[in-house]
C-alpha positions as CSV (number, residue, x, y, z in Angstrom):
1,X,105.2,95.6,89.6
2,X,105.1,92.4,88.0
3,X,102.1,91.3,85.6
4,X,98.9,89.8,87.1
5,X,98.1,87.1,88.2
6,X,100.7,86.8,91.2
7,X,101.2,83.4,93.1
8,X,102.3,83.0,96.9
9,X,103.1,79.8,98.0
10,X,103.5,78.2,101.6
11,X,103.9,74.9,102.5
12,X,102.3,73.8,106.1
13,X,103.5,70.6,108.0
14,X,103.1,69.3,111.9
15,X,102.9,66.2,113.2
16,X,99.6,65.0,115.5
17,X,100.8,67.4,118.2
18,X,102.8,70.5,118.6
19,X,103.4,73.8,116.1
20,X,102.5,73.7,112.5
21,X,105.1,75.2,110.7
22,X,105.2,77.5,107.9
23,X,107.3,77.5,104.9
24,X,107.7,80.1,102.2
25,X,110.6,80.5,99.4
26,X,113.0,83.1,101.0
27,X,110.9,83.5,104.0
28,X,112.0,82.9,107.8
29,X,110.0,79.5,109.1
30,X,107.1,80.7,110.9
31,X,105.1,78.7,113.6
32,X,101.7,78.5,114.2
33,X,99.6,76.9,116.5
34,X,96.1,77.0,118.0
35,X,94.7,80.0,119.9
36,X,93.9,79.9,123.5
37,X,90.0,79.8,122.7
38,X,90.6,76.7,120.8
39,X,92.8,74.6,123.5
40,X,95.9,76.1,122.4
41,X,98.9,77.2,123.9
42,X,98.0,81.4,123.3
43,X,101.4,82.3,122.8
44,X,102.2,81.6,119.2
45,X,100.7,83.3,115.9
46,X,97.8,81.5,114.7
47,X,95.4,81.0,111.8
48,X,92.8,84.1,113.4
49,X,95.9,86.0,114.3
50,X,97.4,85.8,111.2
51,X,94.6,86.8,109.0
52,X,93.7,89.9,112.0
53,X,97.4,90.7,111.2
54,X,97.5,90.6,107.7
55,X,94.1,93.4,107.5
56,X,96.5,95.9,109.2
57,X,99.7,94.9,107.8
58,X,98.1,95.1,104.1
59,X,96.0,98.1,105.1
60,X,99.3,99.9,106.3
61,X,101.3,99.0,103.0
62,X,98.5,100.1,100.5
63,X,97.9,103.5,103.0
64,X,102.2,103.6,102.0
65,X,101.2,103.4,98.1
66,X,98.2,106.4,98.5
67,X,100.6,108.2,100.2
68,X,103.3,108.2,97.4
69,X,100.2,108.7,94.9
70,X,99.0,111.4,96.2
71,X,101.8,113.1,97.5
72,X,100.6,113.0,101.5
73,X,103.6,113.5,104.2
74,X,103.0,111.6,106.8
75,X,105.6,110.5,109.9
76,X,104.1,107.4,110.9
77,X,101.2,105.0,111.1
78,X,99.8,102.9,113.8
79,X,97.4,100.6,113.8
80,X,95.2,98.6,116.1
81,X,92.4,95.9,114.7
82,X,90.2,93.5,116.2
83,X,88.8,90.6,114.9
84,X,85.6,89.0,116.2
85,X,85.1,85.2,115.1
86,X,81.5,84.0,115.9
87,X,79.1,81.5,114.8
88,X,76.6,82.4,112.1
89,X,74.3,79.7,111.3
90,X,76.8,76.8,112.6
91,X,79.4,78.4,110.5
92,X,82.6,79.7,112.3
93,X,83.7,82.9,110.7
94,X,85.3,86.1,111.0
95,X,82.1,88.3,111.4
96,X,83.9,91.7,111.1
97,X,87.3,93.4,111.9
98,X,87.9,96.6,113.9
99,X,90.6,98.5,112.1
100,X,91.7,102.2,113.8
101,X,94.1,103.6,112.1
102,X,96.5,106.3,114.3
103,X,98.0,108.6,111.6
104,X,100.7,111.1,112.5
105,X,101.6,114.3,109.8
106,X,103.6,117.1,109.7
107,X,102.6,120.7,110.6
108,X,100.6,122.4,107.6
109,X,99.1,119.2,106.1
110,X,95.5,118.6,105.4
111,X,93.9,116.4,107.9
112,X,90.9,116.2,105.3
113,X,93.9,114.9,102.8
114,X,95.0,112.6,105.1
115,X,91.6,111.3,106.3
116,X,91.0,110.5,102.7
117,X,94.0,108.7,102.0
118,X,93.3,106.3,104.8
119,X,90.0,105.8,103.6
120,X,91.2,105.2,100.0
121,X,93.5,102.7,102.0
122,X,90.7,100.8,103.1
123,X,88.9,100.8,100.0
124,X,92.2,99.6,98.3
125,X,93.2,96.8,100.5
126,X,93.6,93.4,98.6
127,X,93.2,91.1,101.9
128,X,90.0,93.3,103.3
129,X,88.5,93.0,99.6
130,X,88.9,89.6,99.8
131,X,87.3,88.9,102.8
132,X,83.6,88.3,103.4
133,X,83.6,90.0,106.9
134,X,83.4,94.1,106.6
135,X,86.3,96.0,108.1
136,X,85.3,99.2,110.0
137,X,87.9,102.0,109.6
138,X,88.4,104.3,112.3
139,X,90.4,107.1,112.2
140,X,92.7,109.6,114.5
141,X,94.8,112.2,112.3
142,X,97.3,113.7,114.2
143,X,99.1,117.0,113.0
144,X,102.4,117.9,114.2
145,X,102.5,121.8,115.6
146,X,105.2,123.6,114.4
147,X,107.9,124.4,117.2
148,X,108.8,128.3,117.7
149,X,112.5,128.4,117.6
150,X,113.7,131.5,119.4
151,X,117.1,132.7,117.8
């Protein structure tokens, strides 16, 4: 890992109408335009979409990390979020996200174990902990039974 502080840079352009697109060094051009609930078309990524996506994508990478750490097997991890934009005090924000976290392990692992290291996930996510709305981790451990092989 590289020394702190790390930089990201995107460039955003559009014209009066249309997609905004998205530019990052080595990246593939994303667009971007305005939700449904704001007038938009509803079928691109946009600025809530994007930020809903990046809790779960960043919350599935640092689980990844805990998981090495702590020496966890797992098979796979799914996750569904919600985020709820409202007005507070003629201020539109993200109020909270919704984050359940579907986690599948092998046979013999400790759903306790596992349980923690999604938590610690949470607790270790750099987009949640920068965020002023709470995420609200659910989760659903899943252990694999072991299959009776008959010789």
């Amino acid at each position: 890992m590289q020394e702190f502080p790390h930089h990201y840079q995107v460039a955003a352009r559009a014209g009066n109408e249309g997609d905004v697109q998205l530019n990052s060094p080595r990246l593939t051009i994303l667009r971007s335009a305005s939700p449904a609930e704001f007038g938009g078309p509803g079928d691109r990524w946009s600025p809530e979409t994007l930020l809903t996506a990046a809790v779960a994508d960043c919350f599935i990478l640092t689980f990844r990390a805990v998981a090495r750490a702590s020496k966890l097997p797992w098979t796979s991890l799914r996750c569904e979020i919600t985020g709820t934009l409202d007005r507070i005090e003629r201020t539109t924000q993200f109020t909270g996200f919704e984050l359940t976290a579907h986690l599948d392990v092998p046979a013999g692992t400790s759903v306790e174990q596992a349980r923690h290291a999604l938590e610690k996930a949470e607790h270790n996510c750099l987009v949640s902990n920068s965020l002023k709305a709470a995420v609200h981790l659910q989760t659903d451990v899943q252990v694999a039974t072991a299959e009776l092989v008959v010789a």
